[in-house]
C-alpha positions as CSV (number, residue, x, y, z in Angstrom):
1,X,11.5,-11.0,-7.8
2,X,11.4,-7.2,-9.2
3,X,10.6,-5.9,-5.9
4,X,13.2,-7.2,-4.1
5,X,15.7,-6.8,-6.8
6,X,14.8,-3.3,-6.8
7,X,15.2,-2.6,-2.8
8,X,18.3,-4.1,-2.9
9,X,20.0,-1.6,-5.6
10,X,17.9,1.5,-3.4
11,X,20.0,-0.3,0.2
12,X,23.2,0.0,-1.7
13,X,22.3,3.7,-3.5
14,X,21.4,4.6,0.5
15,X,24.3,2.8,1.9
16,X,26.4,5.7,0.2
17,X,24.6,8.5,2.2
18,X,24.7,12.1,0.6
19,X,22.7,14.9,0.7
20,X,18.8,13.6,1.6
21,X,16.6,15.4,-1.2
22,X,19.5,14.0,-4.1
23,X,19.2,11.0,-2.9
24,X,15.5,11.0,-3.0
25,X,15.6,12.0,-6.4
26,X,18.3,9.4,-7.0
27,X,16.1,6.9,-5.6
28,X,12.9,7.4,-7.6
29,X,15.3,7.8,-10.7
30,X,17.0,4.3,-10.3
31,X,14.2,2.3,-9.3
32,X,12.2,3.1,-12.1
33,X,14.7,2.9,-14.9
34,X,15.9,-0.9,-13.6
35,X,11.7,-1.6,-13.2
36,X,11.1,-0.3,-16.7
37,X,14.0,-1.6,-18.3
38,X,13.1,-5.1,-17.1
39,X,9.4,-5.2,-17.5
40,X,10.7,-4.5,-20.7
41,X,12.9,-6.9,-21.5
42,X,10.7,-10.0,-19.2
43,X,7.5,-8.9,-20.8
44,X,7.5,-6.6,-23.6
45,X,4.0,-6.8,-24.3
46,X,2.6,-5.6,-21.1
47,X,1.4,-2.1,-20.4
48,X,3.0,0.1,-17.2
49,X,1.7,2.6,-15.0
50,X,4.5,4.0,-13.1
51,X,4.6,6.8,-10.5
52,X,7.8,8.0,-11.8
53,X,6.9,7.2,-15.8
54,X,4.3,9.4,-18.4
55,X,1.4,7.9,-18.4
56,X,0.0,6.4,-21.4
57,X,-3.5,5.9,-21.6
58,X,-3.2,3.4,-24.3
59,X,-2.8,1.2,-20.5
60,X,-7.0,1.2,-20.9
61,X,-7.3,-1.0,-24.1
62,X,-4.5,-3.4,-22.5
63,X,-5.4,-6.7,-21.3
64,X,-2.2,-6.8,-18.5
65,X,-1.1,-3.6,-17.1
66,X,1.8,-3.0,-14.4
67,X,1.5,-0.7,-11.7
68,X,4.4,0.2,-10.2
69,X,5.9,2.6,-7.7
70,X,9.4,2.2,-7.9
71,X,10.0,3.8,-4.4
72,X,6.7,4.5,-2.1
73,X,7.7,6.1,0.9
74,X,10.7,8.8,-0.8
75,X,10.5,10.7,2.2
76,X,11.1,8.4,4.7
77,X,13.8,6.9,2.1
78,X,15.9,9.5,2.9
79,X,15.8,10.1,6.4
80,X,18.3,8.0,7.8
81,X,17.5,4.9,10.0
82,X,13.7,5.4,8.8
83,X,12.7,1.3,7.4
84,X,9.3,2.7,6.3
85,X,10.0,2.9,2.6
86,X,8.9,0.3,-0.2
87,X,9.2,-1.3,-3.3
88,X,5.4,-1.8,-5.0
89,X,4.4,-4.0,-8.2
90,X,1.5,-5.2,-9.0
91,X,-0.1,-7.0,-12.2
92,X,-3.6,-5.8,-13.1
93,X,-5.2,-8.4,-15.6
94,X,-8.7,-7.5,-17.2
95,X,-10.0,-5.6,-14.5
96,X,-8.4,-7.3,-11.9
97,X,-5.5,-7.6,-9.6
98,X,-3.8,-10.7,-9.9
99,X,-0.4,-10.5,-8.5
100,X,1.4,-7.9,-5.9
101,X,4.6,-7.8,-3.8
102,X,5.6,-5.0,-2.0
103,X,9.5,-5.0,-0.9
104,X,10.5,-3.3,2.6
105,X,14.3,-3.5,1.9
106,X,15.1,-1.7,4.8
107,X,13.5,-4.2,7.0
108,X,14.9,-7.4,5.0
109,X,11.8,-8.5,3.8
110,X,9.5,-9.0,0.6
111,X,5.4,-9.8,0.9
112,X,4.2,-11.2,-2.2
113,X,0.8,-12.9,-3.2
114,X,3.3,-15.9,-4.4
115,X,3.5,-16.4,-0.8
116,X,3.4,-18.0,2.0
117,X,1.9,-14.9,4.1
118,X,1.3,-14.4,7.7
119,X,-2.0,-15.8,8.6
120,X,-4.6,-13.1,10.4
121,X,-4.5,-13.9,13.5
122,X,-7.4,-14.6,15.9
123,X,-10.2,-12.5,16.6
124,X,-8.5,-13.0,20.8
125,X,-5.5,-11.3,19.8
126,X,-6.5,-8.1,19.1
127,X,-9.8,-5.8,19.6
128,X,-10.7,-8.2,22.2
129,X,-10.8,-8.7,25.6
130,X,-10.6,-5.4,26.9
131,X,-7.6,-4.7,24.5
132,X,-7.0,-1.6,21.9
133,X,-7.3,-1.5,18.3
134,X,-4.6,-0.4,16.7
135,X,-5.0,1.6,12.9
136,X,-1.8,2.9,11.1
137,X,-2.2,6.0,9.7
138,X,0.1,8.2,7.4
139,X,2.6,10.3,8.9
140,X,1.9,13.2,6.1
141,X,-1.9,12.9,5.5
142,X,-3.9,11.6,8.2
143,X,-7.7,11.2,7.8
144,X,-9.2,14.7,9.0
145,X,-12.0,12.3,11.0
146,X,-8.9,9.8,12.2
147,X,-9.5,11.5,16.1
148,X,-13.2,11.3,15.8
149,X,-12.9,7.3,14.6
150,X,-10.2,6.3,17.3
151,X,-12.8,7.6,19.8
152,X,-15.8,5.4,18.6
153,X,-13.5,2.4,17.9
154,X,-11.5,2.3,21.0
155,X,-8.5,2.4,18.8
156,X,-5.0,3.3,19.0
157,X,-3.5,5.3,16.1
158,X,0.1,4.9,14.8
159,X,1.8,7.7,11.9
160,X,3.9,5.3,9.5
161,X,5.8,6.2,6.1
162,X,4.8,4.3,3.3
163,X,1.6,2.4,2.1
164,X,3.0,-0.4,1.5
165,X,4.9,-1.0,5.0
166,X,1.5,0.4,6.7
167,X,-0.6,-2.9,4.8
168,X,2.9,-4.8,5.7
169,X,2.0,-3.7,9.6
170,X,-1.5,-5.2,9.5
171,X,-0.6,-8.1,7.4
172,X,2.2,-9.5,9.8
173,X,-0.5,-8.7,12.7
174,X,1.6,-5.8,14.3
175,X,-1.7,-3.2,13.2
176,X,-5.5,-4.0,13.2
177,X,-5.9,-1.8,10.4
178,X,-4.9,1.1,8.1
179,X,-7.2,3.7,7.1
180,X,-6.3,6.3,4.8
181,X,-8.2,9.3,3.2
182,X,-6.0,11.7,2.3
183,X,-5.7,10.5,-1.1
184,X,-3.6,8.4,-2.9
185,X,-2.5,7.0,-6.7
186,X,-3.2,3.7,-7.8
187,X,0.5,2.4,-7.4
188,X,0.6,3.9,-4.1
189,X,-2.5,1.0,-3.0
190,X,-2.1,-1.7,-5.7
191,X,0.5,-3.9,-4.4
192,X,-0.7,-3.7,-0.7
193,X,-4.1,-4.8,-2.1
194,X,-2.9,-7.5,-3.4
195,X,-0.9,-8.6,-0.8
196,X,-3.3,-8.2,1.6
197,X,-6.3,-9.6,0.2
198,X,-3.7,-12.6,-0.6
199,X,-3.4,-13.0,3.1
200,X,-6.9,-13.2,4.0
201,X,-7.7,-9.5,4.8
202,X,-10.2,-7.2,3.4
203,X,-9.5,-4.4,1.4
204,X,-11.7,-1.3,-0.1
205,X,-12.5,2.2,0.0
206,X,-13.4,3.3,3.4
207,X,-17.2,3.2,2.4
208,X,-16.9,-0.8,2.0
209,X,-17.5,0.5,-1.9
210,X,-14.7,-1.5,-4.5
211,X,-11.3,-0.3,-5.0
212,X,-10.9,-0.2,-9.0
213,X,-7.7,0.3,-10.8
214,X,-6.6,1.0,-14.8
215,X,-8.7,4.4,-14.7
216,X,-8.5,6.8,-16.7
217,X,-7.4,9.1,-13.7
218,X,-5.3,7.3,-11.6
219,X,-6.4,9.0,-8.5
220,X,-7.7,6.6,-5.0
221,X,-9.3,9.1,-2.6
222,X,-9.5,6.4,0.1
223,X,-8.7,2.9,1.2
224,X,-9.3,0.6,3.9
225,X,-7.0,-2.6,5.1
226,X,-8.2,-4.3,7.4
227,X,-8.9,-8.1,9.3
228,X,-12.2,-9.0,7.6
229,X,-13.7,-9.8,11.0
230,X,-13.4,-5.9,12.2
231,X,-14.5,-4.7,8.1
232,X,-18.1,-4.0,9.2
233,X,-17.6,-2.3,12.3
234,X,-14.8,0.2,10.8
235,X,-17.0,1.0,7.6
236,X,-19.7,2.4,10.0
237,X,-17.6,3.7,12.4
238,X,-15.8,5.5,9.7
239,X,-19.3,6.7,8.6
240,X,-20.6,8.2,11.4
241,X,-17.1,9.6,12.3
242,X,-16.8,11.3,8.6
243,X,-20.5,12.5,8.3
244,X,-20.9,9.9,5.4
245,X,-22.8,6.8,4.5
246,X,-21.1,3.0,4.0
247,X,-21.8,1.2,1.0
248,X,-23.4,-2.3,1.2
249,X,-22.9,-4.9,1.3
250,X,-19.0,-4.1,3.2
């Protein structure tokens, strides 16, 4: 799997240590040079959209497009002992995603809609009962409402590194959800969409409104991961804590 085979060059790249913002850039450099160089040699014919790559917009006339972020999380990458740093590719296919796995080398583990995934688990275990919710948030760009919503939600909030090991919290059950509107890219979200809609949860923009990917403008303002039991209940408390109004139906 490229994922994987990617976080395991970036563990031995880290393994050698160094001065943190080289090996950063060292990071995002090798990651997307082995990606690119074996989408295209495995399939030739595809289109890519990397974080790392110049982005050509002849991706919009292509029936399978790549999106790719050959290291999400080059921050925490390089601050030693951090595991919240990922490998994310996804398949787009004709205007939707149909394949994602997002690598957390650092943690010894790969999620991939090839499966098997963790199961949610049951309404009992969490936001229930008298107990918390818990939302991971990013660590850099938190939602400027996040306070406001963890007050009408009852919920807990956690800071974690990368998007894809904050959908990898809520997809092993470890987080209720992850809410993020700070602004993203499209190969920052991709493969923890897929993943996570893989395992049953619901994804979207914070409005309940449908994530869409292979823009022209790569840009995601906002995203939403969470179990689909809790979806309705976040989109309006994420409303009324942001001043705004949720799409329909979530």
């Amino acid at each position: 799997m490229l994922a994987g085979q990617t976080g395991e060059r970036l563990l031995e790249l880290r393994a050698r240590g160094g001065d943190p913002a080289r090996l950063r850039a060292d990071g995002d450099r090798l990651a997307h040079e082995y990606l690119m160089a074996e989408l295209g040699r495995l399939r030739p014919g595809d289109a890519v959209l990397s974080e790392e790559g110049q982005d050509d917009q002849a991706r919009l006339s292509a029936d399978r497009v790549w999106i790719v972020d050959p290291l999400d999380g080059t921050r925490e990458f390089g601050e030693p002992g951090r595991t919240d740093w990922a490998v994310h590719v996804a398949l787009w296919e004709r205007g939707q995603l149909t394949a994602g796995a997002v690598a957390l080398p650092a943690q010894d583990q790969t999620l991939s809609t090839a499966g098997p995934l963790p199961s949610p688990p049951p309404l009992s275990a969490a936001g229930s009962n008298g107990s918390r919710l818990r939302i991971v948030i990013s660590r850099s760009r938190p939602p400027d409402f996040i306070q406001r919503l963890a007050e009408l939600a009852s919920a807990e909030l956690a800071p974690l590194g990368s998007a894809g090991a904050k959908a990898a919290a809520v997809v092993r059950g470890e987080f209720d959800a992850y809410v993020h509107a700070g602004g993203q890219y499209e190969w920052d979200s991709a493969a923890p969409v897929a993943v996570a809609r893989a395992a049953g949860l619901h994804a979207s923009r914070i409005d309940g409104s449908e994530l869409v990917y292979n823009q022209p403008r790569s840009w995601m303002p906002d995203m939403l991961i969470c179990r689909r039991d809790l979806a309705g209940m976040l989109i309006d408390a994420i409303a009324l804590a942001a001043g705004t109004v949720p799409s329909r139906p979530a």
